[in-house]
C-alpha positions in Angstrom: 23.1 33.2 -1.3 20.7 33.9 -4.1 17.5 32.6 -5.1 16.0 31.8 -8.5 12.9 31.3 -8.8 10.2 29.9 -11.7 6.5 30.1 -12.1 4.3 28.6 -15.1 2.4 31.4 -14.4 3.7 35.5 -15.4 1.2 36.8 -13.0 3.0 35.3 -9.8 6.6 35.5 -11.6 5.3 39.6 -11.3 4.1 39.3 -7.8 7.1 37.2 -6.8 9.8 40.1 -8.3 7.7 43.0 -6.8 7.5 41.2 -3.0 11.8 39.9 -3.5 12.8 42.2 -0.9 10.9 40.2 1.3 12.4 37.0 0.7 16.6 37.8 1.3 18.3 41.1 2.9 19.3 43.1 -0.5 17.1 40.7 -2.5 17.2 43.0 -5.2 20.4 42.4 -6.6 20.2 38.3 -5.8 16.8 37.1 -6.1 14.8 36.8 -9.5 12.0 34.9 -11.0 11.5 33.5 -14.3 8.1 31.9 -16.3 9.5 28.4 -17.5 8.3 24.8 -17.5 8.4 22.2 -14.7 10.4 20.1 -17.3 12.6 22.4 -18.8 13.2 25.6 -16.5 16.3 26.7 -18.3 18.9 26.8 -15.3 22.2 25.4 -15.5 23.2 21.8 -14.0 23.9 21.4 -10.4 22.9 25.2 -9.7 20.4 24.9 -6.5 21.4 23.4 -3.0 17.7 23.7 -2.5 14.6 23.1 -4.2 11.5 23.8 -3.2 8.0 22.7 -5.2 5.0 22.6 -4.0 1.9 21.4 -4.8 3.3 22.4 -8.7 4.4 18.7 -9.9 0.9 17.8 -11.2 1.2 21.0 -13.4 4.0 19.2 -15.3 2.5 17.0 -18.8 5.3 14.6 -17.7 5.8 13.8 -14.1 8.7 11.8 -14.5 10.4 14.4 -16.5 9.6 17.1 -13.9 11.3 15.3 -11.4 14.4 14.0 -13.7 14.5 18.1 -14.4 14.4 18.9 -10.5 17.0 16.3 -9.7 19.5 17.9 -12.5 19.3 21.3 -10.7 20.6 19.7 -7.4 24.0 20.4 -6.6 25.8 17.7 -4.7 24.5 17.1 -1.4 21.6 19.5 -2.4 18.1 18.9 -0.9 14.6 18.2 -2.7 11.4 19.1 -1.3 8.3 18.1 -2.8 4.7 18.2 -2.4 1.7 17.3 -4.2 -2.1 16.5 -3.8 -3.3 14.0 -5.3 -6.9 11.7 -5.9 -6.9 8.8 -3.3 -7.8 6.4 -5.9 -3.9 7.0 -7.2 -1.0 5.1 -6.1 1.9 7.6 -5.8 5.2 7.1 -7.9 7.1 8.8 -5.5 9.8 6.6 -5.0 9.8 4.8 -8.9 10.7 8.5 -10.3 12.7 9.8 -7.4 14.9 6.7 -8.3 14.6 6.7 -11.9 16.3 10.6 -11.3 18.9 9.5 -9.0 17.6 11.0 -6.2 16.9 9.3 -2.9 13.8 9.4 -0.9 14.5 10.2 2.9 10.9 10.9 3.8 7.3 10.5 2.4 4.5 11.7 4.2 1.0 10.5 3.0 -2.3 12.0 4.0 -5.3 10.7 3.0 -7.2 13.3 4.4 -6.2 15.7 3.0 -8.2 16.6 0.4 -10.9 16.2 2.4 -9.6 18.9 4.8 -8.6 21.2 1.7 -12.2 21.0 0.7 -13.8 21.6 3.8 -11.8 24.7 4.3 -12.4 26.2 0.9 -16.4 25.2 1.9 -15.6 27.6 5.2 
Protein backbone atom coordinates (compact mmCIF):
# COMPACT_ATOMS: atom_id res chain seq x y z
CA UNK A 1 0.00 0.00 0.00
CA UNK A 2 1.22 3.54 -0.21
CA UNK A 3 -0.39 6.72 0.19
CA UNK A 4 0.00 10.01 -1.66
CA UNK A 5 -1.18 12.65 -0.46
CA UNK A 6 -1.85 16.65 -1.62
CA UNK A 7 -2.51 19.81 0.20
CA UNK A 8 -3.11 23.51 -1.36
CA UNK A 9 -1.45 24.43 1.51
CA UNK A 10 2.85 23.83 2.17
CA UNK A 11 2.30 24.23 5.82
CA UNK A 12 0.16 20.93 6.29
CA UNK A 13 2.02 19.14 3.19
CA UNK A 14 5.08 19.83 6.11
CA UNK A 15 3.05 18.66 9.01
CA UNK A 16 1.62 15.82 7.00
CA UNK A 17 5.45 14.40 5.96
CA UNK A 18 6.81 15.02 9.52
CA UNK A 19 3.65 12.96 11.28
CA UNK A 20 3.81 9.91 8.03
CA UNK A 21 4.96 7.44 10.31
CA UNK A 22 1.81 7.73 11.89
CA UNK A 23 -0.31 7.00 9.09
CA UNK A 24 1.25 3.36 7.58
CA UNK A 25 3.87 0.89 9.34
CA UNK A 26 7.32 1.92 7.49
CA UNK A 27 5.47 5.11 6.14
CA UNK A 28 8.59 6.49 5.42
CA UNK A 29 9.54 4.81 2.37
CA UNK A 30 5.57 4.68 1.02
CA UNK A 31 3.83 7.67 2.10
CA UNK A 32 4.44 11.34 0.76
CA UNK A 33 2.67 14.56 0.37
CA UNK A 34 2.73 16.98 -2.28
CA UNK A 35 1.30 21.06 -2.58
CA UNK A 36 -0.89 20.81 -5.91
CA UNK A 37 -4.34 21.90 -7.01
CA UNK A 38 -7.76 20.33 -6.46
CA UNK A 39 -7.99 20.44 -10.33
CA UNK A 40 -4.78 19.47 -11.42
CA UNK A 41 -2.80 17.45 -8.66
CA UNK A 42 -0.22 15.97 -11.04
CA UNK A 43 -0.77 12.09 -10.31
CA UNK A 44 -0.98 9.63 -12.97
CA UNK A 45 -4.49 8.20 -14.27
CA UNK A 46 -6.23 5.39 -12.41
CA UNK A 47 -3.46 5.63 -9.51
CA UNK A 48 -5.70 5.70 -6.14
CA UNK A 49 -8.24 2.81 -5.08
CA UNK A 50 -9.07 5.46 -2.56
CA UNK A 51 -9.72 8.94 -2.26
CA UNK A 52 -10.38 10.81 0.39
CA UNK A 53 -11.46 14.89 0.47
CA UNK A 54 -12.79 16.53 2.82
CA UNK A 55 -14.27 19.58 3.42
CA UNK A 56 -11.41 20.69 0.54
CA UNK A 57 -13.84 20.78 -2.74
CA UNK A 58 -15.00 24.37 -2.13
CA UNK A 59 -11.26 25.26 -2.25
CA UNK A 60 -11.27 24.28 -5.93
CA UNK A 61 -12.06 27.81 -8.54
CA UNK A 62 -13.93 24.97 -10.50
CA UNK A 63 -15.97 22.47 -8.71
CA UNK A 64 -16.80 20.46 -11.61
CA UNK A 65 -13.26 20.18 -12.61
CA UNK A 66 -12.20 19.13 -9.14
CA UNK A 67 -14.39 16.35 -9.23
CA UNK A 68 -13.72 15.34 -13.08
CA UNK A 69 -9.87 15.52 -11.64
CA UNK A 70 -10.79 13.20 -8.51
CA UNK A 71 -12.72 10.73 -10.66
CA UNK A 72 -9.49 10.36 -13.17
CA UNK A 73 -7.39 9.29 -10.13
CA UNK A 74 -9.82 6.35 -9.42
CA UNK A 75 -8.57 3.13 -10.39
CA UNK A 76 -11.28 0.70 -11.41
CA UNK A 77 -13.53 -0.28 -8.77
CA UNK A 78 -11.74 2.51 -6.70
CA UNK A 79 -13.89 4.49 -4.05
CA UNK A 80 -14.61 8.31 -3.64
CA UNK A 81 -15.30 9.93 -0.55
CA UNK A 82 -16.37 13.36 -0.36
CA UNK A 83 -17.35 16.02 1.96
CA UNK A 84 -18.18 19.52 1.90
CA UNK A 85 -20.02 22.35 3.91
CA UNK A 86 -21.92 24.32 2.23
CA UNK A 87 -24.55 27.75 2.72
CA UNK A 88 -28.15 26.29 3.04
CA UNK A 89 -29.46 28.70 0.64
CA UNK A 90 -27.39 26.37 -2.12
CA UNK A 91 -28.66 23.41 -3.87
CA UNK A 92 -25.87 20.87 -4.04
CA UNK A 93 -24.55 19.57 -7.51
CA UNK A 94 -23.58 16.49 -6.09
CA UNK A 95 -25.06 14.07 -8.34
CA UNK A 96 -24.91 16.56 -11.86
CA UNK A 97 -20.92 16.54 -11.53
CA UNK A 98 -20.46 13.16 -9.98
CA UNK A 99 -22.18 12.06 -13.29
CA UNK A 100 -20.77 14.47 -15.58
CA UNK A 101 -17.18 12.61 -14.21
CA UNK A 102 -18.41 9.23 -14.58
CA UNK A 103 -18.62 8.40 -11.24
CA UNK A 104 -21.67 7.11 -9.44
CA UNK A 105 -23.21 8.36 -6.32
CA UNK A 106 -23.93 5.42 -3.81
CA UNK A 107 -24.69 7.75 -0.87
CA UNK A 108 -25.38 11.42 -0.01
CA UNK A 109 -25.79 12.56 3.33
CA UNK A 110 -27.26 16.04 3.85
CA UNK A 111 -27.34 18.05 7.06
CA UNK A 112 -28.79 21.10 7.38
CA UNK A 113 -27.66 21.58 10.63
CA UNK A 114 -24.73 21.55 10.35
CA UNK A 115 -23.33 24.65 10.07
CA UNK A 116 -25.29 25.63 12.76
CA UNK A 117 -23.57 23.04 14.97
CA UNK A 118 -19.96 23.96 13.50
CA UNK A 119 -20.64 27.42 14.70
CA UNK A 120 -21.90 26.75 17.92
CA UNK A 121 -18.89 24.70 18.69
CA UNK A 122 -16.29 27.23 17.49
CA UNK A 123 -18.64 29.84 19.90
CA UNK A 124 -17.66 27.11 22.82
Amino acid sequence: MRLEGFDLSPVAVTQATARRRHFLDNAIARASFRVAELENTGLPDGCAHGIVCVNALGRGADKAAVVRELARLLAPGGRLVMTRSQRPSVTPAWAEQARAAGLQAEHLDERPDEPTMWRHLYQL
